[in-house]
N, C-alpha and C positions, 0 to 999 in steps of 0.2 A: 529436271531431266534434260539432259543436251538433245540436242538432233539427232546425234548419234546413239544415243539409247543409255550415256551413263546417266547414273543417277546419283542423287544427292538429297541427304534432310536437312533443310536451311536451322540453323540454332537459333537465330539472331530473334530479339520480339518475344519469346518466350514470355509468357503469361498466366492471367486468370484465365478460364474458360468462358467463351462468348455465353452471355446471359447470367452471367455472375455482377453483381451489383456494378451499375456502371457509371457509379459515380465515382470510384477506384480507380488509382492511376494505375497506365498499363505503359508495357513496355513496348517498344519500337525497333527497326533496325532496316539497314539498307542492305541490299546485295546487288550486285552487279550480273547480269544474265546475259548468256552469249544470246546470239544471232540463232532463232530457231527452237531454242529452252521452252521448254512448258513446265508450268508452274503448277500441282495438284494440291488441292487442299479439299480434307475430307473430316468426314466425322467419324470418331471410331468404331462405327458400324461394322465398317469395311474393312478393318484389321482382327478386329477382337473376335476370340470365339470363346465359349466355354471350355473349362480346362486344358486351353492351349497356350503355352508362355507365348506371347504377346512377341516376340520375335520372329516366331515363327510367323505372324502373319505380317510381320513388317518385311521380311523374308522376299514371301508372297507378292506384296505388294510391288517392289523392287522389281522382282519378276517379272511379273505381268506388264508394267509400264515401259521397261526396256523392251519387251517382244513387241509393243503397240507404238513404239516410235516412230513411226514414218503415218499414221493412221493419221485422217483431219479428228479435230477435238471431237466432234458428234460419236464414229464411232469409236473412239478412244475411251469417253466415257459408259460409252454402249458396251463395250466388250470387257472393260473392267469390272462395271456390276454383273454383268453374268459371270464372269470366268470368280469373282470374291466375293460373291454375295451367295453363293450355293448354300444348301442345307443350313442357312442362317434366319434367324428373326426378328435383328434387331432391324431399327431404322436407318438408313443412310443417304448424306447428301455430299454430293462434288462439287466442286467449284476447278475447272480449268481454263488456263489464259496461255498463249503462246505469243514467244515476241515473234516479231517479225523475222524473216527466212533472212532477209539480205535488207541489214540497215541502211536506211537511205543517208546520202552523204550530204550535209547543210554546207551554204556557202560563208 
């Protein structure tokens, strides 16, 4: 997600699922992130429901993280599991990283 609140699903890396035999080669990939980008990575706790297509909560998700764009990571994640974790039971974990606001210039 930008600074500004677009959002984006990175493709790149695409894989096994963490905890699947890890002696298996996996895939990798670079991208490049503006100034201010935060980066979500989550388990499918936090999308999936019971008989709901699975877009709709990718939907949701989208949602939710563009309204929380200008929030620090604390409550960004705070306000995500409450606002996608209602009336839900399964387990869910986050993982969020922001680059820096204003990349510093090397000489």
């Amino acid at each position: 997600m930008s600074a500004e609140g677009d959002t984006q699903y990175l493709h790149g890396g695409h894989g096994l699922l963490l905890g699947v035999d890890p002696r298996l080669p996996r895939g990798h990939a670079t991208e490049l992130l503006p100034a201010g980008a935060t980066v979500l990575m989550y388990t499918d706790g936090l999308i999936e429901r019971r008989g709901e297509d699975l877009t709709h909560g990718m939907t949701r998700l989208r949602q939710h993280t563009a309204a929380l764009t200008r929030e620090g990571l604390d409550t960004f994640c705070d306000e995500l599991l409450t606002g996608m974790a209602t009336d839900h039971a399964d387990d869910i974990a986050l993982l969020a990283v922001r680059t820096p606001a204003h990349p510093q210039n090397t000489p």
